[in-house]
NUPATI-466668 format. One record per residue (C-alpha): residue in one letter; x, y, z. Coordinates in nm, 3 decimals. Each point is the difference from the previous one (the first is absolute). Last residue first. Layout:
N
NODE   marfi        xx        yy        zz
NODE       a         X         Y         Z
...
***
This chain:
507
NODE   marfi        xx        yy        zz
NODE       x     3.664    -0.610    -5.566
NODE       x     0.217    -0.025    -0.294
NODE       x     0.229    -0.196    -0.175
NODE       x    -0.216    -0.184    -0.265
NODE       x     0.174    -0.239    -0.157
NODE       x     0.085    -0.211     0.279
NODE       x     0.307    -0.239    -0.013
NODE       x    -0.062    -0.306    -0.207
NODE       x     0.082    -0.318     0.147
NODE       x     0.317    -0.204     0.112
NODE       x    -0.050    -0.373     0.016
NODE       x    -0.029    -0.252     0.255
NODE       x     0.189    -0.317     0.036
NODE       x     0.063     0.067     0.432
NODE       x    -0.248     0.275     0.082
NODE       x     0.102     0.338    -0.161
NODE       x     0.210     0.350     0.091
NODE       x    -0.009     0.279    -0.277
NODE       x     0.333     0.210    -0.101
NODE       x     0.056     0.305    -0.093
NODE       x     0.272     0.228    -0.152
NODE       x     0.116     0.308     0.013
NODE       x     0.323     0.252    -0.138
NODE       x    -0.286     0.180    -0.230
NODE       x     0.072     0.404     0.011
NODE       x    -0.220    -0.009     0.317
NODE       x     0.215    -0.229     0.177
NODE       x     0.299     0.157    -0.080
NODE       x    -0.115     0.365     0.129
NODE       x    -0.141    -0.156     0.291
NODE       x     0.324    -0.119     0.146
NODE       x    -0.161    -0.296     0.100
NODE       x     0.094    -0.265    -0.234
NODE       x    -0.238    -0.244    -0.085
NODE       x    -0.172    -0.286     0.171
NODE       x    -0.370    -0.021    -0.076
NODE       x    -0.288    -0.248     0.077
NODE       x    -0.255    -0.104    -0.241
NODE       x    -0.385    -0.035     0.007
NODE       x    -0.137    -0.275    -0.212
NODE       x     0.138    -0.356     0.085
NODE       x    -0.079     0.092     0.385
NODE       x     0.165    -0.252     0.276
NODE       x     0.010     0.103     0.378
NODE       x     0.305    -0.031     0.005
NODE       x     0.261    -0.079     0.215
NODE       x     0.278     0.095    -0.232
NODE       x     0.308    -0.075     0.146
NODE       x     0.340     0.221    -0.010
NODE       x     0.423    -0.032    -0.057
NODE       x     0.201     0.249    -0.143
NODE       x     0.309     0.063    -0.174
NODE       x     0.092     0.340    -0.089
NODE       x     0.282     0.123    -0.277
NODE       x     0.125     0.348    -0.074
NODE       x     0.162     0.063    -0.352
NODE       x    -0.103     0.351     0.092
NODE       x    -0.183     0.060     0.396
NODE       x    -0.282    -0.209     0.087
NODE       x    -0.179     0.090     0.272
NODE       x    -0.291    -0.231     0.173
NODE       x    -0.334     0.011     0.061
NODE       x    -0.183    -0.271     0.172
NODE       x     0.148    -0.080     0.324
NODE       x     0.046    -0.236     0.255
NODE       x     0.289     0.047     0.215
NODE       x     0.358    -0.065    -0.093
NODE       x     0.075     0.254    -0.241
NODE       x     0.115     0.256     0.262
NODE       x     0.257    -0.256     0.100
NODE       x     0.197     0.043    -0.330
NODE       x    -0.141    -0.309    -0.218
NODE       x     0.282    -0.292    -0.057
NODE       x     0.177    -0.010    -0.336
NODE       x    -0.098    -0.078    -0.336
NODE       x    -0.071     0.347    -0.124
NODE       x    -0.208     0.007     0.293
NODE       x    -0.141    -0.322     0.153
NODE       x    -0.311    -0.184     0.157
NODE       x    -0.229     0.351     0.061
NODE       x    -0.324    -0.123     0.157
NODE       x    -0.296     0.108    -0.129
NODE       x    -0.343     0.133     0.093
NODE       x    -0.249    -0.069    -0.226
NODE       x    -0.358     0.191    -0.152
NODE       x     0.153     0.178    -0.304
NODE       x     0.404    -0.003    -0.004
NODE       x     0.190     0.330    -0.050
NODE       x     0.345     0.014    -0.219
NODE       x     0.277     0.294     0.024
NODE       x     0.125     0.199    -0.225
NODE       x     0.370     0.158    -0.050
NODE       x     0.101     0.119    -0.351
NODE       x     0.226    -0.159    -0.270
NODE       x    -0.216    -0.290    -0.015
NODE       x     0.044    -0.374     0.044
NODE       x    -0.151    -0.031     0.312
NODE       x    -0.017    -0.349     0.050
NODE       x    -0.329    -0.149     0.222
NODE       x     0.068    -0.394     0.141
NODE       x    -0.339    -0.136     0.104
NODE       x    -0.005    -0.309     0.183
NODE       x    -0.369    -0.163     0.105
NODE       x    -0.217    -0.130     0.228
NODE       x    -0.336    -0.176    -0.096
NODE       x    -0.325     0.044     0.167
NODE       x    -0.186     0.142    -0.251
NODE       x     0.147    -0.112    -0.372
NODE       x     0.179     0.280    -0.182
NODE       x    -0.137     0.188    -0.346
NODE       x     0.205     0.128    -0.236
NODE       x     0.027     0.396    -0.195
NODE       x    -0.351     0.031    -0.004
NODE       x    -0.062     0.255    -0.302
NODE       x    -0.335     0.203    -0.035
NODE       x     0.163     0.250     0.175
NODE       x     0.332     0.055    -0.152
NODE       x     0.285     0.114     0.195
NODE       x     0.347     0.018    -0.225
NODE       x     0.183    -0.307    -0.096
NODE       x     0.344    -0.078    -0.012
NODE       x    -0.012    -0.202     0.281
NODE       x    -0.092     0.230     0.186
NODE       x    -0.057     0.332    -0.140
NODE       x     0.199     0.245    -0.193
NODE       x     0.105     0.226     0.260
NODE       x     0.216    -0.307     0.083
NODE       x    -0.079    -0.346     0.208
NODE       x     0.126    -0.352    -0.077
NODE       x    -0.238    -0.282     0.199
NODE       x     0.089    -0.297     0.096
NODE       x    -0.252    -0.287     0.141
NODE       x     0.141    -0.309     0.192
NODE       x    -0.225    -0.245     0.122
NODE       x    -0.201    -0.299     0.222
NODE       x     0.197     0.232     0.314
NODE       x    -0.046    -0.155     0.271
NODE       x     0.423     0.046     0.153
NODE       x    -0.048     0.374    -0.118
NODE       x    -0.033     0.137     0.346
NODE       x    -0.376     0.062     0.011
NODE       x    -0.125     0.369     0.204
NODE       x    -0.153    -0.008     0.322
NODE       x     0.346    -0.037     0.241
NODE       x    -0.051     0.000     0.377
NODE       x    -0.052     0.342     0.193
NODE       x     0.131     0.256     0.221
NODE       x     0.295    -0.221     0.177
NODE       x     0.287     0.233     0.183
NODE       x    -0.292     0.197     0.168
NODE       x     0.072     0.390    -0.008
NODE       x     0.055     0.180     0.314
NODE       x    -0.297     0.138     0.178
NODE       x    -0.069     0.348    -0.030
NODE       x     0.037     0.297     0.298
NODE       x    -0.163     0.318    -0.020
NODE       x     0.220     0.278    -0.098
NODE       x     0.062     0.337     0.172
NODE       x     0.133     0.230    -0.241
NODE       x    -0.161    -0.031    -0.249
NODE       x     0.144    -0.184    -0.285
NODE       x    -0.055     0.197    -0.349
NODE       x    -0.008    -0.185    -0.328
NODE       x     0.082     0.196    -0.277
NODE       x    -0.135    -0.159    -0.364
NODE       x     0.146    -0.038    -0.384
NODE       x     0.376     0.197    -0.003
NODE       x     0.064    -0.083    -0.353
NODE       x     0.282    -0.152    -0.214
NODE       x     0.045    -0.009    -0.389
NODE       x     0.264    -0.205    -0.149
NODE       x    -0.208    -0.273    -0.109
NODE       x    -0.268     0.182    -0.179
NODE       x    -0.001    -0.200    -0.299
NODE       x     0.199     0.262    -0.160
NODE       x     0.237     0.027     0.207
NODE       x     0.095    -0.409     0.059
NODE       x    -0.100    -0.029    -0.417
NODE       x     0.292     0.194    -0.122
NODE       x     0.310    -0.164     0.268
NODE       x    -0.168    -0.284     0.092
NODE       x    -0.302    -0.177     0.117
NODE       x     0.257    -0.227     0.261
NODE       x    -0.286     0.002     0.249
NODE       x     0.106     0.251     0.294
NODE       x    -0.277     0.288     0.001
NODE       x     0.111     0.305     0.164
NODE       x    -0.164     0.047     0.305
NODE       x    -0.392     0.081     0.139
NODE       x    -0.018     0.191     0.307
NODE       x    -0.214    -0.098     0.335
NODE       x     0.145     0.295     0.224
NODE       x     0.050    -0.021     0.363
NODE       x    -0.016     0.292     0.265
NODE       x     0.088    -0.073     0.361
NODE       x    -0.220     0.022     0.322
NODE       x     0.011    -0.315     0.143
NODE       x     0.180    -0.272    -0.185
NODE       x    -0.206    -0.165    -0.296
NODE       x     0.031    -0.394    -0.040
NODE       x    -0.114    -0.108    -0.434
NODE       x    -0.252    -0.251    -0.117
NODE       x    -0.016    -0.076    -0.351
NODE       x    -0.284    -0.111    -0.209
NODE       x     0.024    -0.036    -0.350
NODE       x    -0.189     0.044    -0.305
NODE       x     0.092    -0.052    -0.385
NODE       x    -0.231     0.201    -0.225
NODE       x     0.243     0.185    -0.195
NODE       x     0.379    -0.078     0.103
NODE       x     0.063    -0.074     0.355
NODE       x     0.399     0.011     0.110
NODE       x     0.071    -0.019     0.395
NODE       x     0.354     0.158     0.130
NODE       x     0.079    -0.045     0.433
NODE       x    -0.094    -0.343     0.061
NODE       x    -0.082    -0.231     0.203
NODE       x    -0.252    -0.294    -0.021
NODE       x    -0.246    -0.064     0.228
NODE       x    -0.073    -0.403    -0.031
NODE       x    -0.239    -0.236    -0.232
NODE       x    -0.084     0.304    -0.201
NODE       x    -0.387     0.157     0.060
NODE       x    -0.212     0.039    -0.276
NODE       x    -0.072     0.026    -0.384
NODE       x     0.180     0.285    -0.151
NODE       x     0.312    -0.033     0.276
NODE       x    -0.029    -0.017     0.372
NODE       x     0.209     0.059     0.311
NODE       x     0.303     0.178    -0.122
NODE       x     0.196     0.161     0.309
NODE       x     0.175     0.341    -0.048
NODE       x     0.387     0.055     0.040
NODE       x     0.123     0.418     0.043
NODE       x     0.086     0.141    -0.311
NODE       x     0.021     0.329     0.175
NODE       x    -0.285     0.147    -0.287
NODE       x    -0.177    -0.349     0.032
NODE       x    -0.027    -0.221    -0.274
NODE       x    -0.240    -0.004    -0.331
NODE       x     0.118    -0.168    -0.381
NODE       x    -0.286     0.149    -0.184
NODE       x    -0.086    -0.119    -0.349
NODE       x    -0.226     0.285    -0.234
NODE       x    -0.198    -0.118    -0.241
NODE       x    -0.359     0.027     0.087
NODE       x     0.073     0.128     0.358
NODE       x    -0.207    -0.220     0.266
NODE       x     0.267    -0.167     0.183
NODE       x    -0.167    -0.090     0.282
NODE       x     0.173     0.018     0.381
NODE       x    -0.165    -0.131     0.267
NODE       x     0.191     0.181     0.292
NODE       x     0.004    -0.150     0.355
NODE       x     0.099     0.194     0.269
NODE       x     0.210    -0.120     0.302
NODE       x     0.095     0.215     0.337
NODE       x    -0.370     0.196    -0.045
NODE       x    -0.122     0.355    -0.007
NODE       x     0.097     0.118    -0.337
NODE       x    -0.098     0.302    -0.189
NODE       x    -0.033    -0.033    -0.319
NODE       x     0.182     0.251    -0.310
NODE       x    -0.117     0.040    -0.348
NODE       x     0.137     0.252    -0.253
NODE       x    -0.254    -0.079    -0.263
NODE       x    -0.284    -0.230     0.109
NODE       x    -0.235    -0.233    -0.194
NODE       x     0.053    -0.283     0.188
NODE       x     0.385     0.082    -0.029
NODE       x     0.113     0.195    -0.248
NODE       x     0.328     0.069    -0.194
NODE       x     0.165     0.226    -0.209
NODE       x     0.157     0.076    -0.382
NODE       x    -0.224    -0.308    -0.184
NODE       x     0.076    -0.278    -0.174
NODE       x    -0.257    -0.107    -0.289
NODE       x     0.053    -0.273    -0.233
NODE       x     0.320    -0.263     0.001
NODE       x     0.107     0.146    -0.373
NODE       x     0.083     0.313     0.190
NODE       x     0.243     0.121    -0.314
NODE       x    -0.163     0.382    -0.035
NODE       x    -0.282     0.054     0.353
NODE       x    -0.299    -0.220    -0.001
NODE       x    -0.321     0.221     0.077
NODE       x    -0.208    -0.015     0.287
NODE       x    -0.003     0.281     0.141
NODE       x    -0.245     0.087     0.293
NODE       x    -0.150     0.300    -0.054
NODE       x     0.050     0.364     0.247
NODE       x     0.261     0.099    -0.192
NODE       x     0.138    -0.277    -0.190
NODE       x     0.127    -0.201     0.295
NODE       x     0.168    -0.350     0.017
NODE       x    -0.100    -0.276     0.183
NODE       x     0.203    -0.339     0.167
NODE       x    -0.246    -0.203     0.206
NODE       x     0.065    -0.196     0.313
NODE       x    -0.286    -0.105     0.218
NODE       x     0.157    -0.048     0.350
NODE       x    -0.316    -0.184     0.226
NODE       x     0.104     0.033     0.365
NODE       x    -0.029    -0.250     0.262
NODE       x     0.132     0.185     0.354
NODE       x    -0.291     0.319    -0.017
NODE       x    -0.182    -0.073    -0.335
NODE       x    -0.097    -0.335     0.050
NODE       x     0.072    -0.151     0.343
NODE       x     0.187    -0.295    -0.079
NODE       x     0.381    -0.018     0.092
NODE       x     0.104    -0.358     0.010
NODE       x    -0.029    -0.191     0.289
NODE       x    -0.121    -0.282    -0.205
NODE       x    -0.350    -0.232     0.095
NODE       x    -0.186     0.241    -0.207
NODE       x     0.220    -0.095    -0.297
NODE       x    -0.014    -0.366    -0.005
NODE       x    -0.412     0.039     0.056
NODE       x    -0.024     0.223    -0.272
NODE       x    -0.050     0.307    -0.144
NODE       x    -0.004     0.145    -0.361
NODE       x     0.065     0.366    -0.092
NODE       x    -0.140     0.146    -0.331
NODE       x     0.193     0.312    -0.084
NODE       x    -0.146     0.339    -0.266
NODE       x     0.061     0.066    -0.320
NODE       x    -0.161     0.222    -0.303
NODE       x     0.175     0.358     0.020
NODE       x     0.092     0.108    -0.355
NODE       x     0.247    -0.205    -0.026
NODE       x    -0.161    -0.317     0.006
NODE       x    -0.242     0.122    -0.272
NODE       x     0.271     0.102    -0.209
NODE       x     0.206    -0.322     0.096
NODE       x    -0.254    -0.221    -0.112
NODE       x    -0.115     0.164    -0.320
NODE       x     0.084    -0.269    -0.258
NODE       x    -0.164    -0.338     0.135
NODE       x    -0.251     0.151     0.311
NODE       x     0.142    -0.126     0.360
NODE       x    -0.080     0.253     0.267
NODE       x     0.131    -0.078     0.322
NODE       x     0.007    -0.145     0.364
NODE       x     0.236    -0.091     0.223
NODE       x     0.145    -0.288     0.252
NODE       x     0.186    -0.014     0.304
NODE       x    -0.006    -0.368     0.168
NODE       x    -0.187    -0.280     0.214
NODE       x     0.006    -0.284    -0.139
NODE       x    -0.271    -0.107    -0.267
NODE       x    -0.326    -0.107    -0.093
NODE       x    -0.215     0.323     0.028
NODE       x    -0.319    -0.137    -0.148
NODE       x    -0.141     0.169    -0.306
NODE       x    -0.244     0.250    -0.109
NODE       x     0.001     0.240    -0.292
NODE       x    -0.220     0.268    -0.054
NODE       x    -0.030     0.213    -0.302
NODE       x    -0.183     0.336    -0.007
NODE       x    -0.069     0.224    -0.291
NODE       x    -0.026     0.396    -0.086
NODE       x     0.295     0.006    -0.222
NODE       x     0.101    -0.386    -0.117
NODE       x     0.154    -0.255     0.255
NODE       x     0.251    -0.189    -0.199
NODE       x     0.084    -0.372     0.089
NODE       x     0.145    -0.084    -0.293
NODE       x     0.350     0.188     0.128
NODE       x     0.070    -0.146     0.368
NODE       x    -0.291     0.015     0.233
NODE       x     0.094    -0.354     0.160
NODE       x    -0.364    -0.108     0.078
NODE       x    -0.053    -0.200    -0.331
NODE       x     0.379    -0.140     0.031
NODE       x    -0.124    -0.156     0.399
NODE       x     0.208     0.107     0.231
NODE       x     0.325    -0.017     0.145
NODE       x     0.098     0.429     0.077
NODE       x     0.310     0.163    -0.094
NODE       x    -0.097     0.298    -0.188
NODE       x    -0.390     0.035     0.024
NODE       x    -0.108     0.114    -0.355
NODE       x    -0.228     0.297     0.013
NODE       x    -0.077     0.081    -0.372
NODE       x    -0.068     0.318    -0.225
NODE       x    -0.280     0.142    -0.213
NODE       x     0.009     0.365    -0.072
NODE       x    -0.157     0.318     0.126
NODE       x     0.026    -0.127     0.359
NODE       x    -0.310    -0.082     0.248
NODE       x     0.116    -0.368    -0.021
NODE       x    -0.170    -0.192     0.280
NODE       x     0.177    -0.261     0.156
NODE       x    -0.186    -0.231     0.259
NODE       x     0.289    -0.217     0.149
NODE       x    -0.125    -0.367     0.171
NODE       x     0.183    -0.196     0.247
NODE       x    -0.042    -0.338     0.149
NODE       x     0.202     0.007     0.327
NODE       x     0.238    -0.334     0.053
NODE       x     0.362     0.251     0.051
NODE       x    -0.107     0.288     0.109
NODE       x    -0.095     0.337    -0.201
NODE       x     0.110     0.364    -0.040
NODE       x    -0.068     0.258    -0.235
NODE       x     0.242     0.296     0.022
NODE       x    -0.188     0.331    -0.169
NODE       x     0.079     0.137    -0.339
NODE       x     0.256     0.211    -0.177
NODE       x    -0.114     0.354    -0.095
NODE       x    -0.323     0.189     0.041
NODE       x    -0.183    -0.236     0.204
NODE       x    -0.224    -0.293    -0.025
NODE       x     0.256    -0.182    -0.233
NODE       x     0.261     0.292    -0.185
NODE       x     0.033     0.197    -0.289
NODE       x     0.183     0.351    -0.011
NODE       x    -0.056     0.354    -0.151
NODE       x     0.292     0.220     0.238
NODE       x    -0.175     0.295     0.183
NODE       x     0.297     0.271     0.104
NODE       x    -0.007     0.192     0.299
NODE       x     0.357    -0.175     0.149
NODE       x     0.053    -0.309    -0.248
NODE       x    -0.208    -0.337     0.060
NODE       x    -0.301     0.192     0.044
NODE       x    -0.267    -0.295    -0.115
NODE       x    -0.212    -0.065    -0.266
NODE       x    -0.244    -0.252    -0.121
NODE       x    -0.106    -0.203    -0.238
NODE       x    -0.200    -0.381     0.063
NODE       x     0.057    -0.383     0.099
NODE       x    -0.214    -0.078     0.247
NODE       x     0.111    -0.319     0.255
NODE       x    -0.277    -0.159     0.227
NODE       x     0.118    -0.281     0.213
NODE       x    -0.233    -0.304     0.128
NODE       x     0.077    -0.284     0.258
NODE       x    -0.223    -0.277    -0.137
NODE       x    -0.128    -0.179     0.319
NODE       x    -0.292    -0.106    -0.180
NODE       x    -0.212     0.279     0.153
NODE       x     0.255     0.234    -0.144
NODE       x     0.240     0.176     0.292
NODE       x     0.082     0.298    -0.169
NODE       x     0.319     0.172    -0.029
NODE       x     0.212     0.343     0.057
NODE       x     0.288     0.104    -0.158
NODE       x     0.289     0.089     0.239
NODE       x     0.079     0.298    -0.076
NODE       x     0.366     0.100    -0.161
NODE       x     0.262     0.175     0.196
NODE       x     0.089     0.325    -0.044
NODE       x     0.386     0.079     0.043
NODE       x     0.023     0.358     0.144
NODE       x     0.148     0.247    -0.260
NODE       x     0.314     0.197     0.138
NODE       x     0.252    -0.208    -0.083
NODE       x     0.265     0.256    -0.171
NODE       x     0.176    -0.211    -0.254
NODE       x     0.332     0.077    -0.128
NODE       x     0.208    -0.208     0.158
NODE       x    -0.054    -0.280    -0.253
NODE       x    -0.252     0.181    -0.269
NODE       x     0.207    -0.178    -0.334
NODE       x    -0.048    -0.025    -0.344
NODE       x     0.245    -0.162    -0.267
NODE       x    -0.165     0.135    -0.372
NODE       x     0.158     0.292    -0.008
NODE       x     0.372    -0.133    -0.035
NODE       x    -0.135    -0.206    -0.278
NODE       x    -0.155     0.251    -0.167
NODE       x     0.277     0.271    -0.011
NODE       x     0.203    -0.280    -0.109
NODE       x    -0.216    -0.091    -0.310
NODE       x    -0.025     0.361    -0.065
NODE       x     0.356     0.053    -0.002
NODE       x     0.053    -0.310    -0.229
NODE       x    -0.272     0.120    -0.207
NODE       x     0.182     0.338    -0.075
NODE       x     0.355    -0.114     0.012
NODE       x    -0.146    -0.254    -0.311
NODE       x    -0.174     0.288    -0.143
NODE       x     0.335     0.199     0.006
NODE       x     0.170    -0.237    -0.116
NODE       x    -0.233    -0.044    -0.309
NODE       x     0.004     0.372    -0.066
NODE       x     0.389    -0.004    -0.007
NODE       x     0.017    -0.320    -0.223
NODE       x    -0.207     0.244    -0.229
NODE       x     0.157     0.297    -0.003
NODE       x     0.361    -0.161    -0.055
NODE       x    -0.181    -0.244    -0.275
NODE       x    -0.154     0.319    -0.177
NODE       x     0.378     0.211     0.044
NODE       x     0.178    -0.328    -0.122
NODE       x    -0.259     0.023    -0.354
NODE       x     0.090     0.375    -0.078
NODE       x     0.354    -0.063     0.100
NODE       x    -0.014    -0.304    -0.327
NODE       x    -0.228     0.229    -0.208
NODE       x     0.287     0.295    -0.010
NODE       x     0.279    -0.227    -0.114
NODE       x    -0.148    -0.039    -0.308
NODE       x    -0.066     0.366    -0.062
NODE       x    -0.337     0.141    -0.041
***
């Protein structure tokens, strides 16, 4: 072989070789773009409504000789004809999916009989609710197959929109997604003195939100290629409803919307963008209306909005693209460019009159900040909190009963979260160190935290005291909080000590 021969021999190689490498490099890049142009979903002006809304029951109660007003929830399998002809496995409480709407009053003792008839032990944790830590259902309070736990506590708190929801460490979306959920509405006598709309089902309507995606007739629940936020789904549901129109009869309705997707954050409007008013947040009424026309809730934040109708017309509840600075990679991928046509409301065409709105609904609940005895921060990633993932034999610090304090929560993540409180309502002081957007300004206790995203908040801890059984705040997109991003805390008498959470997490 000539000399000259092994030098061409060697440029052919690298020519072959810088070609392959191109061409894997064109290859991924295609596939990367084919990907992210997929991922962006959309059913705005696509959706046929042809599915009337169904509204949940109103569970029923007993009157206990002690005055004990009594609910009984049963967790168990089902199915139910979601699809045309086709039988879809769900779970759901005394049904087949989702679960009746428990109601109380403000001053009632109340007690919840839940029997688990699943396969596997879950939770019911009752998302916004003051009560005692042993009665808070969150995860070492599991109820094991063919058991019945029954909490009981006294409704100490405004009137406002609440839920309820399994709560097991590590399988809390799965079992969230699969159909566990249901509202718990609280009355008052602020409230019932309001000329708001209040008859439930026909000018009060519950709007439970749930992204789902179809694998035949099965629900799939599986996390799609760089959906680090958990499951999003290609449609929505309301109350269990695909397609879902109501028929209207009123001048004002009043729509309790719950975010109960496990990842997905909704910013909802009106298809004509026409102003709504704001009336209560995750733990009661506002001190005035407010208006708006765009309302973000990320997983488990409620609202209640109420909206004018004209005779006769069409509206659509839609969801829009999210506006939160995610970004260019993470805005598409995080779901924020998808939009969704969510619920139809149809106006008859002969309305019956509603009062205007009052310009005062309610005084303030929640602390300001100016009692605070302290400041707590808290830096939040997939990680965990603090740097630390979940553990259950771990009490993260302990806070004295009836103390205020400051809690400043940094999202220091690449991703959005958000951060949920156990047993208080807070207010929102500040937002990367500026003034709350007026949808802030109620009392809440979930609240969305976009990258690099900072909340200040203010809340009390009334108590009652428990060394033993913790609290939780955590993020709510369930995906997070199962992977670890939780923590707990255990409220004391002034000088006391945190204990030793249970051992033995079952009922």
């Amino acid at each position: 072989m000539s000399s000259n021969s092994r030098p061409r021999k060697w440029w052919r190689l690298l020519v072959v070789l810088v070609a392959g490498v191109t061409l894997l490099v064109l290859m991924i890049g295609a596939g990367v773009t084919w990907v992210y142009v997929e991922a962006s979903v959309s059913t705005v002006g696509s959706t046929r409504f042809v599915n009337e809304l169904a509204i949940p029951p109103l569970a029923p109660s007993r009157m206990e000789p002690d005055g004990t007003r009594t609910f009984e929830l049963d967790m168990h399998a089902g199915r139910k004809e979601f699809l045309l002809g086709q039988d879809t496995p769900t779970w759901g409480f005394n049904g087949d999916y989702l679960g009746p709407t428990l109601r109380a009053r403000r001053g009632e003792k109340v007690a919840v009989a839940v029997r688990n008839d699943l396969s596997e032990a879950s939770t019911v944790h009752w998302h916004g609710m003051h009560l005692p830590a042993a009665m808070d259902g969150g995860p070492h309070h599991m109820v094991q197959p063919g058991t019945t736990w029954t909490p009981s506590w006294t409704v100490d708190q405004p009137a406002a929109t609440l839920w309820y929801h399994p709560h097991p460490h590590g399988t809390t979306e799965t079992h969230v997604r699969r159909g566990l959920a249901g509202m718990f509405l609280l009355d008052d006598d602020v409230s019932a003195s309001l000329a708001l709309p209040d008859t439930y089902g026909v000018d009060d309507l519950p709007v439970i939100v749930q992204d789902v995606k179809f694998d035949g007739a099965a629900l799939n629940s599986s996390h799609a290629i760089f959906r680090d936020v958990g499951f999003l789904g290609d449609r929505t549901m309301v109350n269990g409803t695909l397609t879902p129109y109501h028929q209207i009869n009123d001048e004002l309705v009043r729509l309790r919307l719950l975010n109960a997707s496990t990842a997905r954050t909704y910013t909802f409007g009106f298809s004509d963008t026409r102003p709504f008013s704001l009336v209560a947040t995750d733990g009661g009424l506002v001190e005035h209306p407010i208006a708006l026309d765009r309302l973000r809730l990320s997983p488990g934040e409620r609202a209640e909005i109420v909206v004018r109708v004209r005779p006769g017309e069409r509206i659509v509840l839609r969801s829009n693209e999210l506006d939160a600075g995610l970004g260019f990679w993470t805005q598409r991928f995080s779901g924020g460019d998808d939009t969704f046509d969510v619920l139809e409301l149809r106006a008859a065409d002969t309305l019956r009159p509603s009062p205007d709105l009052a310009a005062t609904l309610a005084s303030p609940a929640a602390p300001d900040g100016t009692d605070s005895v302290r400041e707590r921060r808290f830096e939040a990633n997939l990680a965990g909190i603090n740097g630390a993932p979940m553990a259950m034999d771990r009490i993260d610090f302990t806070v004295t009963r009836g103390t205020a304090e400051t809690w400043v929560v940094h999202n220091n993540d690449g991703m959005p979260h958000n951060f949920h409180v156990h047993d208080v309502q807070f207010m929102v002081l500040t937002v990367d160190g500026g003034a709350p957007p007026d949808a802030l300004t109620g009392p809440k206790d979930t609240v969305f935290l976009p990258p690099d995203g900072t909340v200040r908040m203010a809340m009390r801890f009334d108590g009652p005291a428990d060394p033993n059984w913790p609290y939780m705040y955590h993020c709510h997109l369930l995906w997070h909080e199962d992977q670890g991003m939780m923590g707990q805390f255990v409220v004391v008498e002034q000088g006391a000590t945190a204990g030793t959470p249970p051992t033995h997490h079952g009922h």
